[in-house]
C-alpha positions in Angstrom: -2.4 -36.0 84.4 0.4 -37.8 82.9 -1.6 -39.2 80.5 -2.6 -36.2 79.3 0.9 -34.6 79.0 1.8 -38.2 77.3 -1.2 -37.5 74.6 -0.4 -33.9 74.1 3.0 -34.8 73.7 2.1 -37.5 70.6 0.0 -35.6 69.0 2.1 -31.8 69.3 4.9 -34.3 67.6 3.0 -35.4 65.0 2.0 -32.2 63.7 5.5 -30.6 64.3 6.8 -33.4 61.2 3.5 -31.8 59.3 3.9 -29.6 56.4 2.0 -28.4 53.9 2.8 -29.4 50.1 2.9 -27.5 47.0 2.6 -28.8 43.7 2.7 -26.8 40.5 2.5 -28.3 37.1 3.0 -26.8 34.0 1.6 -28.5 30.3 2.4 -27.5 26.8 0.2 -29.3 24.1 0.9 -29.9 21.5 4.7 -30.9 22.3 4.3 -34.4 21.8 5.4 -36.6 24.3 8.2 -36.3 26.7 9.5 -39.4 27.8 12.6 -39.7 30.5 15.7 -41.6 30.1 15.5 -45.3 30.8 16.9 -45.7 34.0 20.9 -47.2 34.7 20.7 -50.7 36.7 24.3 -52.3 37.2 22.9 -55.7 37.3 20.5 -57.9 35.3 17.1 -59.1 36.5 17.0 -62.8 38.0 15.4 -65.1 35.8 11.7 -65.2 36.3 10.7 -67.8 39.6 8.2 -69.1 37.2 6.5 -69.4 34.1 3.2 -67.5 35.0 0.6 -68.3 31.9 -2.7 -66.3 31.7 -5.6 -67.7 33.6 -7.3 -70.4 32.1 -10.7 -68.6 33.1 -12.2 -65.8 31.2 -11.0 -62.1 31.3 -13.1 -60.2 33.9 -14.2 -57.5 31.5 -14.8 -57.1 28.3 -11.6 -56.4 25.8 -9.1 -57.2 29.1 -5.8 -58.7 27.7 -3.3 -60.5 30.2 0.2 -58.7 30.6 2.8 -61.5 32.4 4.6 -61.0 35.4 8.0 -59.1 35.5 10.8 -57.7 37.6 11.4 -53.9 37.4 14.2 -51.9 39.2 13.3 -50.2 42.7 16.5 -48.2 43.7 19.2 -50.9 44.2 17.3 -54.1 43.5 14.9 -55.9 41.4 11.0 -56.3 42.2 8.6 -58.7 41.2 5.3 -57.7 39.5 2.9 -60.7 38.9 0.6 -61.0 36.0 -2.5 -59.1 36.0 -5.4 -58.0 33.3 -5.0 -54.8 31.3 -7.1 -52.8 28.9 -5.9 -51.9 25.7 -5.5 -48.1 25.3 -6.9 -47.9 21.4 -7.7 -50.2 19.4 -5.2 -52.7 18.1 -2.9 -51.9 20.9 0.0 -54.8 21.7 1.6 -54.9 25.0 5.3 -54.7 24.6 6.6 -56.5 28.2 9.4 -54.6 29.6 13.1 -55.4 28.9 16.6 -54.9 30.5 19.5 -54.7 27.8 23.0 -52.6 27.7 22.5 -52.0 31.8 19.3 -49.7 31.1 15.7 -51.1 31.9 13.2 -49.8 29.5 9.6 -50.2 30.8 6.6 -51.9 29.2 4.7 -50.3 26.9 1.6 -50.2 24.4 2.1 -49.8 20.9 0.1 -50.0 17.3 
């Protein structure tokens, strides 16, 4: 019996911290782009812990380009991201790696 009451108990808890969740999303084309302001860190990144080169074997798909390792800002503090194989987006597409200057981080990104 107190088992039960115990189990009842869990799972009545459980779904008393359940809600349902709404998202609505709204799109205009034709806008262009909308891109948010690089976030404020008060500190800069540590230096990298190593160098990380790309692999010495080959690329595990066909036009796969290695993007190095970096630290990016989760709330206070700085998080490490290692290396890892990428597709380009379009053709002719050059990784521009992430950077941190005037106390804003501004992200990674592909460009022409």
């Amino acid at each position: 019996m107190r088992r039960k009451l115990l189990m009842l108990f869990l799972l009545g808890g459980t779904a008393l911290f359940a809600h349902t969740r709404v998202f609505v999303g709204f799109g205009f084309g034709g806008w262009g782009p909308v891109y948010a302001p690089a976030p404020v860190v008060t500190y800069a990144p540590p230096p990298p812990a190593y160098y990380e080169p790309a692999p010495v074997y080959a690329a595990p798909y066909g036009g796969a380009v290695w993007i190095p390792g970096y630290y990016y800002p989760v709330g206070p503090r700085w998080v490490w991201r290692g290396g890892y194989w990428g597709r380009r987006p379009f053709v002719g597409a050059v990784w521009v790696g992430p950077r941190y200057y005037g106390g804003r981080y501004f992200g990674g990104y592909w460009r022409r």
